[in-house]
DRENPA-572025 format. One line per field, with one value per residue (C-alpha): chain; x, y, z; residue number from 1. Coordinates in Angstrom, 3 decimals. Example, Ala and Ser with C-alpha at 12.3 -4.5 7.8 and 13.67 -1.06 7.14 Angstrom:
cadena <- (A,A) .
xx <- (12.300,13.670) .
yy <- (-4.500,-1.060) .
zz <- (7.800,7.140) .
num <- (1,2) .
END
This chain:
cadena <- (A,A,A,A,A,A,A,A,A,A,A,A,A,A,A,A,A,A,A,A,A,A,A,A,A,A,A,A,A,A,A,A,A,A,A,A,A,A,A,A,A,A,A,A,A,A,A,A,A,A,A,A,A,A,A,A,A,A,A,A,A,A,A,A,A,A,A,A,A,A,A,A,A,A,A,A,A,A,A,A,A,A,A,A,A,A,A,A,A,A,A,A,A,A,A,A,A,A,A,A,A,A,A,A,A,A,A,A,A,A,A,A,A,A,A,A,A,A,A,A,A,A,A,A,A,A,A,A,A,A,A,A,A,A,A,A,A,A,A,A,A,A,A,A,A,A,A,A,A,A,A,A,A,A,A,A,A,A,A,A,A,A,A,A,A,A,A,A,A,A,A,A,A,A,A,A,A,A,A,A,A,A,A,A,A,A,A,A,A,A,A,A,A,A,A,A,A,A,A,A,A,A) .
xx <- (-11.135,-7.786,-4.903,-2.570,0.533,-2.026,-3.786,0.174,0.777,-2.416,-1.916,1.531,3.053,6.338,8.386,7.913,3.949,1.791,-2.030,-4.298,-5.501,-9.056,-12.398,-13.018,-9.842,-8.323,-12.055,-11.066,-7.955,-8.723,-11.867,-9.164,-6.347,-4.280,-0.142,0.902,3.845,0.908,-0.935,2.514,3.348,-0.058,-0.106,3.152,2.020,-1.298,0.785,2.850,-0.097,-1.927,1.530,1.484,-1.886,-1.874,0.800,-1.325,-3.953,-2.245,0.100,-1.895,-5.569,-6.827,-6.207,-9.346,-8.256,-10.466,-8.342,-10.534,-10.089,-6.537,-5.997,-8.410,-6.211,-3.156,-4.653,-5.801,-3.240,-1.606,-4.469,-4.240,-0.920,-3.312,-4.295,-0.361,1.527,5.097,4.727,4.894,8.777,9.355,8.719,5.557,2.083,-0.290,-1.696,-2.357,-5.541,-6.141,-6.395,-8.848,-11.012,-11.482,-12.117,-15.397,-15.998,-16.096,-18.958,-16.246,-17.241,-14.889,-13.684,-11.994,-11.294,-9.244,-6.270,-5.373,-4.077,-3.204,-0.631,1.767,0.349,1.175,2.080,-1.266,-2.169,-5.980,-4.037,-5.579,-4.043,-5.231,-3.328,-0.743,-0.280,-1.024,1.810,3.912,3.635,4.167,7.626,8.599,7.318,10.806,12.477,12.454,12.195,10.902,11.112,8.858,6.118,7.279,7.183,3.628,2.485,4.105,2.330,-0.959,0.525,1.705,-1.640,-3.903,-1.430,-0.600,2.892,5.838,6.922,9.660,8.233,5.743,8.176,10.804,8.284,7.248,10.671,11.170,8.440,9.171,13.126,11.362,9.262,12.082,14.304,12.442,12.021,14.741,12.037,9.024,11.559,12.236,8.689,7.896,10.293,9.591,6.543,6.407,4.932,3.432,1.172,2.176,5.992,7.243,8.110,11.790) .
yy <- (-20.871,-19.276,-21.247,-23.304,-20.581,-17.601,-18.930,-19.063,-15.775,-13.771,-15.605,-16.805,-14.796,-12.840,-11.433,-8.240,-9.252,-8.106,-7.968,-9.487,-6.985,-6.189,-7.647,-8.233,-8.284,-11.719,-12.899,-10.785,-12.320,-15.620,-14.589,-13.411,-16.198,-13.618,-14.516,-15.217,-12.640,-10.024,-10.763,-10.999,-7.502,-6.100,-7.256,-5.528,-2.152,-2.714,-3.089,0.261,1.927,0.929,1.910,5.399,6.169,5.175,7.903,10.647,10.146,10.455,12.796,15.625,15.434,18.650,16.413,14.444,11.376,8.718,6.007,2.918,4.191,4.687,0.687,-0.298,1.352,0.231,-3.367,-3.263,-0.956,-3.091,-5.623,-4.849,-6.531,-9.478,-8.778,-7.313,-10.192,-9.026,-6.060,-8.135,-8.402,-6.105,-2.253,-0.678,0.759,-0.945,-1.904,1.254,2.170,-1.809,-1.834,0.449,-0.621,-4.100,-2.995,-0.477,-3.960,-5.956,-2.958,-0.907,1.966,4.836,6.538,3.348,1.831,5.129,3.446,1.423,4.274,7.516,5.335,5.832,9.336,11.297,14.181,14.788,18.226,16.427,13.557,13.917,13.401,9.759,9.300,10.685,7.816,5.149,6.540,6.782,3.340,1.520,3.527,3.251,-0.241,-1.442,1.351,3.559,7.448,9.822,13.196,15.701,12.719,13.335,17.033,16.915,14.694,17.185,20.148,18.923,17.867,21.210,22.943,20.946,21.494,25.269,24.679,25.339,23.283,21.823,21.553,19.086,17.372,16.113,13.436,12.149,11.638,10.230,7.960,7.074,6.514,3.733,2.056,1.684,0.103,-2.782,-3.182,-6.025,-8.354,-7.412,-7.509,-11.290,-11.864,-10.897,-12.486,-15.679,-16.049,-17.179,-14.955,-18.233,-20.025,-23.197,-22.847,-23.025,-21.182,-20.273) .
zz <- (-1.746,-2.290,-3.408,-0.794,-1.029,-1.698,1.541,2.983,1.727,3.104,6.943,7.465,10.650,10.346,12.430,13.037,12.396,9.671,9.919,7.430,5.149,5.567,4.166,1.374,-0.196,1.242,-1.116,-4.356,-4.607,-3.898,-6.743,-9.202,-8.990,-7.461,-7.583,-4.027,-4.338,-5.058,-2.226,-0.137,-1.180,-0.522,3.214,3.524,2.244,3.593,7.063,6.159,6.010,8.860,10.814,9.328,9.676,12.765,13.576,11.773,13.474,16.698,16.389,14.026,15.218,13.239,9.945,8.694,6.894,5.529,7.326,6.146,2.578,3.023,4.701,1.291,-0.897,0.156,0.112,-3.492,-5.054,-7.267,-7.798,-12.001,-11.735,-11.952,-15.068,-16.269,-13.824,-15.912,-13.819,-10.763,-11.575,-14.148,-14.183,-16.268,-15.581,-17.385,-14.198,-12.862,-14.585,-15.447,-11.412,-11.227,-14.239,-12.791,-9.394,-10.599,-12.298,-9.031,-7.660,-5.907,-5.639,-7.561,-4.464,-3.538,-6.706,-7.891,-5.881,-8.047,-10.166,-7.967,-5.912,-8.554,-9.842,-6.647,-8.279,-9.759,-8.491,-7.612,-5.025,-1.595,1.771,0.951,-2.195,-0.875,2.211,0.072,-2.261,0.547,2.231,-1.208,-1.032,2.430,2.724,0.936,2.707,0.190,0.456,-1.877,-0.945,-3.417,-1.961,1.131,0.806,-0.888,2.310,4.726,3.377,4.609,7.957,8.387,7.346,9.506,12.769,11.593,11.921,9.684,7.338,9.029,12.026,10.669,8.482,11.494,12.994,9.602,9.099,12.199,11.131,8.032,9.159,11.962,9.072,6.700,9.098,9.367,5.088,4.864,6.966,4.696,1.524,2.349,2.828,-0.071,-2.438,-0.820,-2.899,-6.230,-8.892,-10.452,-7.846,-9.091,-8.042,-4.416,-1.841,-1.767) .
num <- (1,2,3,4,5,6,7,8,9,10,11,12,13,14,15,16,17,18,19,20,21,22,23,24,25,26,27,28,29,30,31,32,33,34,35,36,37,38,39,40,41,42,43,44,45,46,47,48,49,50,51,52,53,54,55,56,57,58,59,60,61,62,63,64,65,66,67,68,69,70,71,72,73,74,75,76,77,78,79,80,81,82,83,84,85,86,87,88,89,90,91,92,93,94,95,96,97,98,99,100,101,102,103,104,105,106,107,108,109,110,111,112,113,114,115,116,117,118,119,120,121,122,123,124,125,126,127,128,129,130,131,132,133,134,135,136,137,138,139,140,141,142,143,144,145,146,147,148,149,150,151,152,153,154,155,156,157,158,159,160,161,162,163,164,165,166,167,168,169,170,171,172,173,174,175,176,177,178,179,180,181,182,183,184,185,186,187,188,189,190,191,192,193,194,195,196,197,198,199,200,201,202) .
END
């Protein structure tokens, strides 16, 4: 059973709502003592994600995703920060490839578990369309934009419709522009939980 606040953290409603992120995760966490700020930030990129994919998949039909992956990895990307919790607060990448060893631990299988450490490594010449929206949500989640990811993520937009660049580029932006404007709610959502599971809510 997870913890009262990582319990809090993986349910509580917000306005505008998040979804619970997706089986089994809600069980690893609770498994790995998971800090309810970790498990506050995944829903919110996991939400990103689900928002943006969404939009693909609607909106450029000729591009094959592998949506459940994508959902997966954006709901597990950061789990090595259990293992590396300073990084919950603090910048580094320790947990990058940490992430990814414990999740081939826990059976996941490597296709899955390699999100753990391409969501920061975007610019790897191997990152797939996948990467590349997991990348993206943990950026825009916090209304952040990045725009050589962007750019990278664009190019396969554009190839799949057979449309310039541009063209393909002015509804992701659109996108991402709608997605960052509501940051400040998942920002406060976030920071409400403590990195310690012992201390409160704030």
């Amino acid at each position: 059973m997870p913890s009262t606040l990582l319990a809090h953290a993986l349910t509580t409603p917000i306005d505008p709502p998040l979804r619970p992120l997706p089986d089994p995760v809600p069980d690893l966490l609770a498994t790995l003592g998971a800090a309810p700020r970790l498990a506050a930030h995944l829903r919110a990129v996991h939400d990103v994600a689900y928002e943006l994919t969404t939009w693909v998949a609607n909106h450029f039909t000729t591009l094959e995703i592998d949506r459940e992956a994508v959902l997966f990895g954006a709901a597990i990307h950061d789990i090595g920060k259990v293992l590396h919790p300073a990084e919950l607060t603090g910048p580094g990448s320790a947990h990058e490839p940490a992430g990814r060893a414990l999740l081939l631990a826990h059976g996941f299988p490597p296709r899955l578990a390699r999100f753990a450490y391409t969501h920061a490594n975007w610019t790897d010449p191997a990152a797939t369309v996948e990467d590349l929206l997991v990348s993206t949500a943990d950026k825009v989640w916090k209304g952040k934009r990045v725009p050589d990811l962007e750019d990278l993520l664009t190019a396969h937009l554009a190839r799949a419709a057979g449309t310039e660049h541009w063209e393909a580029f002015l509804p992701l932006d659109d996108t991402l522009t709608t997605l960052a404007d509501t940051a400040e709610s998942r920002l406060s959502f976030q920071s409400a939980y403590p990195v310690t599971p012992g201390d409160p809510i704030r």
